[in-house]
Backbone as CSV, one residue per row, in Angstrom:
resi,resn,N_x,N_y,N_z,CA_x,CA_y,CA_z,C_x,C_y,C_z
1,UNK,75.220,100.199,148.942,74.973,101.342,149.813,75.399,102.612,149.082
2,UNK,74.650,103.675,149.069,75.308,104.810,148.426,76.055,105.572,149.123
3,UNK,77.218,106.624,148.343,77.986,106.912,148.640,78.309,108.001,148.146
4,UNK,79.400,109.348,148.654,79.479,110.357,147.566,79.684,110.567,146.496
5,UNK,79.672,110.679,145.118,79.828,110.092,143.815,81.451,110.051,143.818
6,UNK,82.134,110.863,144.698,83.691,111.314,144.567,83.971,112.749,143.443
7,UNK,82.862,112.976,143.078,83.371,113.969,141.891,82.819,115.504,142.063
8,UNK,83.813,116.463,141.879,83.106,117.953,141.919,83.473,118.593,140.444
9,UNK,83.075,119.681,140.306,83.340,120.661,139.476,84.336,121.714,139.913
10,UNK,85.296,121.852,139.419,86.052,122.905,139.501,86.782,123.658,138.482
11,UNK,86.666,124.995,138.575,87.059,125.899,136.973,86.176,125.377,135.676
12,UNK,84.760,124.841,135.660,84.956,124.134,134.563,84.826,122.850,134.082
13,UNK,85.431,122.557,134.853,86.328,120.872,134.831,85.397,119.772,135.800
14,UNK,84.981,118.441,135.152,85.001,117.555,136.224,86.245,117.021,137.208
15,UNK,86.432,116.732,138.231,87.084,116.099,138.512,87.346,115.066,139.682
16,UNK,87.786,114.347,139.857,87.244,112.887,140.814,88.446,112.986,141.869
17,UNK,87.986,112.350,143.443,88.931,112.173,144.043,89.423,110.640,143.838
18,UNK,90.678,110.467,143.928,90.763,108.615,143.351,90.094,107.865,144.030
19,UNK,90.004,106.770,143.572,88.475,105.791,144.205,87.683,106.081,143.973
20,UNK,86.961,107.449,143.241,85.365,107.722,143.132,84.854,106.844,142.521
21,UNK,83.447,106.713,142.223,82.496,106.535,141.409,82.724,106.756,139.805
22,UNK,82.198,105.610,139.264,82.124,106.083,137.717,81.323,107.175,137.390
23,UNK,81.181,107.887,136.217,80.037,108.568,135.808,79.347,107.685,135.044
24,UNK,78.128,107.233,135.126,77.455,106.900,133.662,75.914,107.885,133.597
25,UNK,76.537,107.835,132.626,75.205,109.022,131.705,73.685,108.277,131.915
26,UNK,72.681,109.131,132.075,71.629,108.353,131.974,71.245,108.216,130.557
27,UNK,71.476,108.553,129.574,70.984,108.525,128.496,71.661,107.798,127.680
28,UNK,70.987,106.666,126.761,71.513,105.621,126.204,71.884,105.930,124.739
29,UNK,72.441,105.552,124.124,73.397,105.970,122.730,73.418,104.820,122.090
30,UNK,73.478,104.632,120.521,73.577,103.526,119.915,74.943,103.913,118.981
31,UNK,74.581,104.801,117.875,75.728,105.399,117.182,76.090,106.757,117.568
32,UNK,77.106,107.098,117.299,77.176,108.500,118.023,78.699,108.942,118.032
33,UNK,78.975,110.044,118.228,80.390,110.862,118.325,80.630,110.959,119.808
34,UNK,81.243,111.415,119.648,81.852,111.962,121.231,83.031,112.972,121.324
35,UNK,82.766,114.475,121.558,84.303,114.828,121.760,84.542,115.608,122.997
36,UNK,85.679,115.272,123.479,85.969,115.430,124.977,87.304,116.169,125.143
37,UNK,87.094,116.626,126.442,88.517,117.351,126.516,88.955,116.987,128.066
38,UNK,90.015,116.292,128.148,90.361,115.888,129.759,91.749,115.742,129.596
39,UNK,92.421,116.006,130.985,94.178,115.937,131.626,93.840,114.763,132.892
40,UNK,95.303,114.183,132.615,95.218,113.460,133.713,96.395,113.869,134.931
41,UNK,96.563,113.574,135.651,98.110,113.835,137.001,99.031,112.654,135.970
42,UNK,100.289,112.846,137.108,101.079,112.272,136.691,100.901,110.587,136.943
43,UNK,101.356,109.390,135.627,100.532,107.589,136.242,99.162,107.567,136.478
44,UNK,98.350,108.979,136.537,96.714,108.505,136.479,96.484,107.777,135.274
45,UNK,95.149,107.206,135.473,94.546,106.058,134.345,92.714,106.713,134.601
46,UNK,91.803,106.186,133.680,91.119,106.387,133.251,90.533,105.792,132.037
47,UNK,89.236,106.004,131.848,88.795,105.123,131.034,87.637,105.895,130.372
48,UNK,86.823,105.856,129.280,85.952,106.281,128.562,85.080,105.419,127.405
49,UNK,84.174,104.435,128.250,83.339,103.736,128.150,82.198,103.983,126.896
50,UNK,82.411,103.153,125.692,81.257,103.391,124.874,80.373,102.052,124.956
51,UNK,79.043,102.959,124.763,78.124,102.439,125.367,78.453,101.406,126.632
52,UNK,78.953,101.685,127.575,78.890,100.888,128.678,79.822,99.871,128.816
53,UNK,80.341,99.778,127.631,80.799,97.964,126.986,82.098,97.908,126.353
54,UNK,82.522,99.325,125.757,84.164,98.656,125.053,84.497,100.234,126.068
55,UNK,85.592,99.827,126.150,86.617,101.152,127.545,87.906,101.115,126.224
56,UNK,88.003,102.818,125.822,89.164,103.451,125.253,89.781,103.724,126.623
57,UNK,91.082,103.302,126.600,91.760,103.602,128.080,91.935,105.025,127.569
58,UNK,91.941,105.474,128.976,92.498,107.589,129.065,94.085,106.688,129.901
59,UNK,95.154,106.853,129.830,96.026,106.605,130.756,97.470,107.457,130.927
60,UNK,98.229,108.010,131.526,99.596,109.182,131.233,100.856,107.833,130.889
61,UNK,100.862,108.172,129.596,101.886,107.231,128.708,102.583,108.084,127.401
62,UNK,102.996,109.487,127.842,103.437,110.231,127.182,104.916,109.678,126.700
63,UNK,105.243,109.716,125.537,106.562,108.958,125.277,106.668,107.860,125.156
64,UNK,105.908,106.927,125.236,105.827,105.423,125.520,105.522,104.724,124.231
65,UNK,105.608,103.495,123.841,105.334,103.117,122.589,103.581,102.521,122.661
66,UNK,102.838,102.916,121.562,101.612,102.616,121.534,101.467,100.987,121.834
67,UNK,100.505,100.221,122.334,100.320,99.218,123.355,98.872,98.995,123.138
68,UNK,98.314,97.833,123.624,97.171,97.577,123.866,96.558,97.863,125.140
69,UNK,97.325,98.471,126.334,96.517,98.821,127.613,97.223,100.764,127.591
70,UNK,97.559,101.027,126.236,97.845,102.175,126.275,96.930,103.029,126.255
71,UNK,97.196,104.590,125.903,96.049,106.069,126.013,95.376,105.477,124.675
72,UNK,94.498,105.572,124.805,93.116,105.536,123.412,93.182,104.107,122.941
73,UNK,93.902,102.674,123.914,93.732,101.818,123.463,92.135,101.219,123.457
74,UNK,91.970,100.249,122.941,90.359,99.461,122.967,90.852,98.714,124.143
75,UNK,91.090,98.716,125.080,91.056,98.090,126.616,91.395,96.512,125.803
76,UNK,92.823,96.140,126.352,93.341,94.479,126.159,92.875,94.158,124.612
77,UNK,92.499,94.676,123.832,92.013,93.975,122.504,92.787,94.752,121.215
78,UNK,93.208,96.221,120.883,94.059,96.529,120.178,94.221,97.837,120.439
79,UNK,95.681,97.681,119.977,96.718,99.218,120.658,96.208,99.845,119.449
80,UNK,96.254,101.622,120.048,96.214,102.709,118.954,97.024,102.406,117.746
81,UNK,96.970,102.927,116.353,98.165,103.232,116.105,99.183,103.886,115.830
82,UNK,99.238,104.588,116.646,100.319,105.767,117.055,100.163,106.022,118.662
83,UNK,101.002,106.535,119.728,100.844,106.975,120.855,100.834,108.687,120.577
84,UNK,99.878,109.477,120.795,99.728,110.914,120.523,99.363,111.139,122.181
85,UNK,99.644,110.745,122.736,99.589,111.646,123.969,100.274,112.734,124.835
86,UNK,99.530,113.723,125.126,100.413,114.599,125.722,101.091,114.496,127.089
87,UNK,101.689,115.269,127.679,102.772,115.044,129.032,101.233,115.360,129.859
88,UNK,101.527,114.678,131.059,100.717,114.834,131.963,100.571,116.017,132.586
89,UNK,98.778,116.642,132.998,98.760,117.798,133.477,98.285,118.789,132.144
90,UNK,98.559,118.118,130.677,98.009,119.205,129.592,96.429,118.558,129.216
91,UNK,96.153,119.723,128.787,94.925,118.946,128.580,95.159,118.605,126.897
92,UNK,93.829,117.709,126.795,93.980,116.526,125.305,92.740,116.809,124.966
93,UNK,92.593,116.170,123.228,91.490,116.515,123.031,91.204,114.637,121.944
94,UNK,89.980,114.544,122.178,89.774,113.168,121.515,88.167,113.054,120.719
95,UNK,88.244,112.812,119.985,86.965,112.769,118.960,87.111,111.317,118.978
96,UNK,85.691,110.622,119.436,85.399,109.339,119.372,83.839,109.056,118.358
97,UNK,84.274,108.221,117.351,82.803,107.950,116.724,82.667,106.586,116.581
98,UNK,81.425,106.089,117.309,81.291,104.989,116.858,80.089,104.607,115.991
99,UNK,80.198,103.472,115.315,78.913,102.757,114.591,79.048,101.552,114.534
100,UNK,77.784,100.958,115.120,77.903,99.375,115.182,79.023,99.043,115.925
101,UNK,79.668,97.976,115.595,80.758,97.576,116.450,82.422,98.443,115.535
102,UNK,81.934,99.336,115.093,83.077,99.940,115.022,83.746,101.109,114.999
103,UNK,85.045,101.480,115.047,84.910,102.992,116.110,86.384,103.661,115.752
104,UNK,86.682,105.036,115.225,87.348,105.928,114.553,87.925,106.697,115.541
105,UNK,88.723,106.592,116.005,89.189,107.456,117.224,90.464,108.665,117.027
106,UNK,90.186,109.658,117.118,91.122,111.289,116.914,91.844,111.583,118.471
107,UNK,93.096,111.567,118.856,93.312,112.149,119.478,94.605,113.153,119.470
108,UNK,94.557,114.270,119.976,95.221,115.761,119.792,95.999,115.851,117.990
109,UNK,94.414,115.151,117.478,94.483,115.747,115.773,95.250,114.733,114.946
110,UNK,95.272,113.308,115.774,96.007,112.353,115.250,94.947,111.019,114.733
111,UNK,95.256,110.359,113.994,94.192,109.035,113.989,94.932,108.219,114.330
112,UNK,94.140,107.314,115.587,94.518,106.272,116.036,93.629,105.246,116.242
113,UNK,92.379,104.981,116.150,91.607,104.104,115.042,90.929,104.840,113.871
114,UNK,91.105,103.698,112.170,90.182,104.678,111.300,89.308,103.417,111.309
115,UNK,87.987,103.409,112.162,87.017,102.388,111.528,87.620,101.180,112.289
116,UNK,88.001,101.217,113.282,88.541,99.524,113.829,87.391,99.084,114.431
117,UNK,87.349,97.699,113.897,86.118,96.759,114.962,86.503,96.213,116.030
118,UNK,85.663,96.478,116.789,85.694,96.203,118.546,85.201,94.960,118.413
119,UNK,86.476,94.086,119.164,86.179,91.983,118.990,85.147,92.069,120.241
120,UNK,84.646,92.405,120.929,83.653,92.096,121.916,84.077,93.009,123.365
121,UNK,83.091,93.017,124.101,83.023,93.683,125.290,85.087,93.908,126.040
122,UNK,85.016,95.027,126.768,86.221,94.727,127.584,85.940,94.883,129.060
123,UNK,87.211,94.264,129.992,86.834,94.355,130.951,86.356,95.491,131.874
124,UNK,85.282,95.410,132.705,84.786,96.545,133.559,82.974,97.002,133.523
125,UNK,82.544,96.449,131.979,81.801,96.661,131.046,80.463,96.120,131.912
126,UNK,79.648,97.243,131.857,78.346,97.161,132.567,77.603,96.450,131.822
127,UNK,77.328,95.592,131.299,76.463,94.408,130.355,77.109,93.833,129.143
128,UNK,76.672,92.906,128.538,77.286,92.155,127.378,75.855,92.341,126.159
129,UNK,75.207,93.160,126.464,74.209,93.163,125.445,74.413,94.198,124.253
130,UNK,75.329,93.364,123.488,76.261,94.480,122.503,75.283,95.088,121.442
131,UNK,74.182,94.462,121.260,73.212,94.836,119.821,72.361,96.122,120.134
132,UNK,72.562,96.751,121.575,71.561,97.507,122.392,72.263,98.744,122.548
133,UNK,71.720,100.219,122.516,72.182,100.717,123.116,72.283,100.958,124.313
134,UNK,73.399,101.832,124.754,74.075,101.830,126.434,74.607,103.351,126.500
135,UNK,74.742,103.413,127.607,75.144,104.932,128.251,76.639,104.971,128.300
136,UNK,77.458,106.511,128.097,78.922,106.502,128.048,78.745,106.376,129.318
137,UNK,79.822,105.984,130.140,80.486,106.154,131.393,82.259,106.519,131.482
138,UNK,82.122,107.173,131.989,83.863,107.630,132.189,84.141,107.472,133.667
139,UNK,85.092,106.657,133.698,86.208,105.636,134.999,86.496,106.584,136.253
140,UNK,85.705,106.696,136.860,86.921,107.716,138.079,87.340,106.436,139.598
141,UNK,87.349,105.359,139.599,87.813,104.664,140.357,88.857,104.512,140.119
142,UNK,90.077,104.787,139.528,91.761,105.014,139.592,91.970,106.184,140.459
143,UNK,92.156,106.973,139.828,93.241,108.132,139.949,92.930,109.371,139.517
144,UNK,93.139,109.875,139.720,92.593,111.420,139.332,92.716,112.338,137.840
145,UNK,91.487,112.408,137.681,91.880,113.413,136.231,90.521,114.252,135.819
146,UNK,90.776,114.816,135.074,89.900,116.377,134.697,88.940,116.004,133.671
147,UNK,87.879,115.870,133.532,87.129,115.838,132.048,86.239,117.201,131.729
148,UNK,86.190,117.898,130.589,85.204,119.157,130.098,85.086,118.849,128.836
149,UNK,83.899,119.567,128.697,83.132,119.673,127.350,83.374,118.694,126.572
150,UNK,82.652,117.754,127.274,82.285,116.329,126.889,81.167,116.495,126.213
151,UNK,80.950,116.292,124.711,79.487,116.546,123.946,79.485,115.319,123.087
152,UNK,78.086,114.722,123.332,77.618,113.265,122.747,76.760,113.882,121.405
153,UNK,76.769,113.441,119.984,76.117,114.095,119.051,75.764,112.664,118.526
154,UNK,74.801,112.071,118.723,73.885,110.945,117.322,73.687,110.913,116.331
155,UNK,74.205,110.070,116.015,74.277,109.463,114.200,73.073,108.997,113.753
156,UNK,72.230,109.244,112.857,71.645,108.974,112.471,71.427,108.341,110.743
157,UNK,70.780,107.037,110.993,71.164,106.415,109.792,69.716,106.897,109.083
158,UNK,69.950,107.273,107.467,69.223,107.676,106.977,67.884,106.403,106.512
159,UNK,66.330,107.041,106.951,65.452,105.602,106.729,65.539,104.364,107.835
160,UNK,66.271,105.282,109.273,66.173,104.254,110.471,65.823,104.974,111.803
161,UNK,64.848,105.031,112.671,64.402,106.113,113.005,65.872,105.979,114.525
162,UNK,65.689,107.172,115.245,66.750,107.196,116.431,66.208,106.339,117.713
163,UNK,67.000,106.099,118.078,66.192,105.232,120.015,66.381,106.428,120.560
């Protein structure tokens, strides 16, 4: 049954009431960047879905030791390595690139994957059809948090045309 998505715009900013709706993009991505800028409240969680199928957790774990269900982890499969997150309420900034099954992740100017391969889907993940491209989706069924100037840029392999 449909429902209000949970999410408005304000200043700028997306932002969700907890329980909303995911976002997923209609537009499907195979290789591609991603750089985003989002805050969360204080214990919010969040998530930022490539292609549909592996979830970098967004989560407020400022101070905490890097983890596998930590901020910019690959969801249950491997912790950052480093925890670079800021105190809750600032905003962050994260450069995500992936190719193929593997994926380079920047956050607030730190590397916390260079090139790590994603062992298979994580939980939440709108299909298992990993060879395909899929649409980002970002989590708003937790808890509340802010996302802006979210920009998707495609990789293109030279002598392979784009989907």
């Amino acid at each position: 049954k449909d429902r209000p998505s949970g999410w408005t715009v304000v200043d700028g900013a997306m932002t969700n009431e907890p329980k909303a709706n995911n976002l997923i993009s209609k537009q499907k991505f195979k290789d591609y960047k991603i750089q985003a800028e989002y805050k969360l409240e204080k214990d919010s969680n969040s998530g930022i879905y490539q292609r549909g199928r592996y979830e970098l957790q967004v989560v407020d774990d400022y101070g905490k030791p890097a983890e596998s269900h930590g901020h910019m982890s690959i969801y249950a499969r491997r912790a950052p390595d480093v925890n670079a997150s800021k105190p809750a309420g600032e905003w962050q900034t994260a450069q995500i690139t992936l190719v193929g099954n593997c994926v380079t992740v920047m956050l607030n100017g730190k590397t916390l994957h260079n090139n790590a391969r994603i062992p298979g889907i994580t939980g939440g993940a709108l299909d298992a059809n990993e060879s395909e491209p899929g649409p980002i989706m970002i989590q708003g069924d937790h808890e509340k948090v802010w996302f802006r100037k979210v920009v998707v840029t495609p990789i293109t392999t030279p002598g392979k045309p784009t989907l």
